[in-house]
C-alpha positions in Angstrom: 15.4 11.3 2.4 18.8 9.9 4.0 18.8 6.3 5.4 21.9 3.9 6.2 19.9 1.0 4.8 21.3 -2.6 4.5 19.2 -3.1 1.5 18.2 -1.0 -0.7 14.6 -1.4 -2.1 16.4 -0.9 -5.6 18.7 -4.4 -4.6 16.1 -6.3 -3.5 15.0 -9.0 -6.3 12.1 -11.2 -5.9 10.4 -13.4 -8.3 6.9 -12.6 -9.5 3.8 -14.2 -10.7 1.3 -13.6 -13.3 -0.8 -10.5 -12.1 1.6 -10.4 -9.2 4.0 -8.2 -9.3 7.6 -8.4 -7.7 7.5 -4.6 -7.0 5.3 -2.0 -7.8 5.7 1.9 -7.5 3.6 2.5 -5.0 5.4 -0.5 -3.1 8.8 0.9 -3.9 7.5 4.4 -2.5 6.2 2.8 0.6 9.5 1.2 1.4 11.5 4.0 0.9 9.0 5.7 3.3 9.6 4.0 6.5 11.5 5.0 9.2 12.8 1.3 10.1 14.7 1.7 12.9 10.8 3.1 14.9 9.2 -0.3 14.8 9.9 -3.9 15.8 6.8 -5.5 14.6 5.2 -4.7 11.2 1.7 -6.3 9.7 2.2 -6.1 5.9 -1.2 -5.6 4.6 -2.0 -7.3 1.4 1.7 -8.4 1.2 1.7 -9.5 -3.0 5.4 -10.7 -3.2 6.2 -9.6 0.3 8.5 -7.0 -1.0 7.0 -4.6 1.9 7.8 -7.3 4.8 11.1 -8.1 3.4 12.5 -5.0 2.6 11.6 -4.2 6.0 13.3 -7.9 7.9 16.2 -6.9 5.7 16.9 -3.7 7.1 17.0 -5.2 10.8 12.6 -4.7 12.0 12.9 -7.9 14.3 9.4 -9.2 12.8 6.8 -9.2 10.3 2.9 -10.5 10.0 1.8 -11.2 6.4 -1.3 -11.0 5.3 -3.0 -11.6 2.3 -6.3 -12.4 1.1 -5.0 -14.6 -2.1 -3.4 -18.1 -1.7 -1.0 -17.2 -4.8 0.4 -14.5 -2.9 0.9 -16.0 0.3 3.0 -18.7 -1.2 4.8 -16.5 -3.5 6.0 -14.5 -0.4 7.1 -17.8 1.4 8.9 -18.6 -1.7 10.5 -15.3 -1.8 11.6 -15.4 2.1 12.9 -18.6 1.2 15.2 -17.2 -1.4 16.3 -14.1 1.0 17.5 -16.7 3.5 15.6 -15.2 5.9 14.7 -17.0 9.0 11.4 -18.8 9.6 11.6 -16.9 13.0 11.3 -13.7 11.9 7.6 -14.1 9.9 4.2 -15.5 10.3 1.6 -15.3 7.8 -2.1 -14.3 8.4 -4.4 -15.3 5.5 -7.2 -14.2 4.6 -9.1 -11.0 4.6 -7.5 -8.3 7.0 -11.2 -8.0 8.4 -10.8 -11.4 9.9 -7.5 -10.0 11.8 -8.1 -9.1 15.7 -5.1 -7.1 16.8 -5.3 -7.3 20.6 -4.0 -10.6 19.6 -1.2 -9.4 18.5 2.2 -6.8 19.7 2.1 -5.0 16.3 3.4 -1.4 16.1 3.2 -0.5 12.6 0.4 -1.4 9.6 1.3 -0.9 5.7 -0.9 -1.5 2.8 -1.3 0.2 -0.5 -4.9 -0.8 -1.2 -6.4 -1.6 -4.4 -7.7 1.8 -5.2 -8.2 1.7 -8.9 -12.2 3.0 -10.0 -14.5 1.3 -12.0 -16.0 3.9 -12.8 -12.7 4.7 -14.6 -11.4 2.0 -15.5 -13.3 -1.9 -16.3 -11.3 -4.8 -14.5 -11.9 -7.0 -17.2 -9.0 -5.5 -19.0 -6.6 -7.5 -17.1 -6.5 -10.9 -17.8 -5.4 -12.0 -14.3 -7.9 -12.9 -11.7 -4.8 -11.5 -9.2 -4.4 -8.1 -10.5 -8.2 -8.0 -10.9 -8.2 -8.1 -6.9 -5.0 -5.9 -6.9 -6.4 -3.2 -9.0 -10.5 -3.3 -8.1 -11.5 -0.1 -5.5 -15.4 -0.2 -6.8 -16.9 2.6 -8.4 -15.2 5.5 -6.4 -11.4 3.6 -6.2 -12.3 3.8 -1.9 -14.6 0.8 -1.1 -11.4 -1.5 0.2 -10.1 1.9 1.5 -13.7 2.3 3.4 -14.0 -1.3 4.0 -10.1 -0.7 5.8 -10.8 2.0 8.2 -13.9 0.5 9.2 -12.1 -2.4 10.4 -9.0 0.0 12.0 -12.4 1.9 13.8 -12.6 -1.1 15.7 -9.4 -2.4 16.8 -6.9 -1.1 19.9 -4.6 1.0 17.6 -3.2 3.3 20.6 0.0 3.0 19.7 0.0 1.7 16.3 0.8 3.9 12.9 -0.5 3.0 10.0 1.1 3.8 7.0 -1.2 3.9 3.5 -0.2 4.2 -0.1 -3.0 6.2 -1.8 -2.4 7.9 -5.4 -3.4 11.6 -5.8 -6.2 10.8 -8.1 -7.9 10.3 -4.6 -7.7 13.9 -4.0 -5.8 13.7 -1.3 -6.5 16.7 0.9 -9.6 15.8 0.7 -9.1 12.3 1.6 -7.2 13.0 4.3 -9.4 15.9 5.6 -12.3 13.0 5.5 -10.7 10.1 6.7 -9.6 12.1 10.0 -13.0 13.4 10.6 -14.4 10.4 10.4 -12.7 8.1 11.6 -11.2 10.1 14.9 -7.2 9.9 13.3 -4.8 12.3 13.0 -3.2 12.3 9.7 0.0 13.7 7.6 1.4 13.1 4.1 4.3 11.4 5.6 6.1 10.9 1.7 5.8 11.8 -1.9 6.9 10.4 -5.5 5.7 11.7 -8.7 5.1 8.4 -11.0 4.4 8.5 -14.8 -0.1 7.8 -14.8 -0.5 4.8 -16.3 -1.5 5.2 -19.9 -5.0 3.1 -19.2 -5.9 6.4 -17.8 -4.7 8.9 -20.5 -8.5 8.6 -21.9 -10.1 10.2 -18.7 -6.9 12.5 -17.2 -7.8 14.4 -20.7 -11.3 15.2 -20.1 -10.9 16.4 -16.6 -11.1 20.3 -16.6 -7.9 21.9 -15.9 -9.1 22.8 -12.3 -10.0 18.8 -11.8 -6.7 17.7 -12.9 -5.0 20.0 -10.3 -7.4 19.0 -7.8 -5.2 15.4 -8.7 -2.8 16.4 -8.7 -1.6 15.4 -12.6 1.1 16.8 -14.3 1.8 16.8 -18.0 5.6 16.8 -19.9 6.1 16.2 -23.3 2.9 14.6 -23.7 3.2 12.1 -20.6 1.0 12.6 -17.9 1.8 12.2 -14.0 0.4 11.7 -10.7 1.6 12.0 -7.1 1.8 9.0 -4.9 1.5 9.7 -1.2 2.3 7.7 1.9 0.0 8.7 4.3 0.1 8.3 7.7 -2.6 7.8 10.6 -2.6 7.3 14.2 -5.3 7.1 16.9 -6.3 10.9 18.3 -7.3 9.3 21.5 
């Protein structure tokens, strides 16, 4: 994918917090994913370090909402625009829970977020030491219930003209998911972008006792003893 981009995603260096991360693969993926020059007013869903909004004010979109349902993160992003020298006219923030946001109060065009999508059935949150990436990581028992919990919310809201750009990992199943989610939901979808990314090694113990035909169904990969998933940007907007 070719792009005359001011700045790169690669360039961009924020600071980071405990169980905050400056960037993240599926945040890297997401930015490289956009077409920038489409949209003038992006909601950054579950912002973290802001990398998503920033990349994004950096490569000329005239504005971005924040949002985030952590204090930590909110000020971490303002701290991080403040270091871009970006101006103060270019952003407002939105805390709190994206369930609390109305958007007929509001001229936005596009929606990212790369939900926490990480199964406890899979995985025990109490691994990580930080309440923050507890929050990042935590999708319930089936890695959807903020997923769920999302569309719900997008069911209700004037999304006309509005795409909505998610970063789900292939663990999901994501034809599947997608298949679902536009059923459901009345969206038309489309796996607008793809990365294979190392899995993380937390999940080496369960990617090995998935059959063969379970694995594929995940999409994960395995060279030289390292195993790999697919991360997908998908991308949904309203069929009526």
């Amino acid at each position: 994918m070719t792009k005359k981009n001011i700045y790169p995603v690669d360039n961009i260096n924020l600071a980071s917090q405990a169980g905050i991360s400056a960037k993240t693969p599926f945040s890297e993926t997401m930015c490289e994913s956009i077409d920038i020059h489409q949209y003038k007013v992006l909601l950054d869903i579950g912002c973290g370090s802001g990398i998503i909004g920033i990349y994004s004010l950096l490569n000329q979109i005239p504005f971005v909402y924040f949002n985030d349902i952590q204090p930590n993160c909110i000020q971490l992003t303002k701290y991080n625009l403040q270091q871009q020298g970006i101006p103060k006219k270019k952003y407002e923030f939105i805390e709190g829970s994206f369930e609390s946001i109305d958007l007929s109060q509001y001229s936005i065009d596009l929606i990212t977020f790369n939900p926490p999508q990480l199964s406890t059935d899979w995985v025990s949150m109490n691994i990580f030491k930080e309440d923050s990436e507890k929050i990042f990581r935590d999708g319930g028992k089936t890695g959807k219930k903020v997923i769920n919990n999302f569309f719900q919310w997008l069911s209700r809201q004037p999304i006309h003209e509005v795409t909505v750009q998610l970063g789900i990992s292939s663990l999901l199943k994501i034809d599947s998911f997608l298949e679902t989610t536009e059923k459901q939901f009345n969206l038309s979808g489309i796996k607008k972008y793809r990365k294979k990314v190392p899995l993380r090694k937390i999940l080496y113990p369960v990617a090995k006792k998935m059959s063969e035909t379970e694995q594929n169904e995940r999409e994960i990969t395995i060279n030289n003893n390292v195993f790999y998933k697919n991360i997908y940007v998908l991308q949904f907007r309203s069929k009526s």
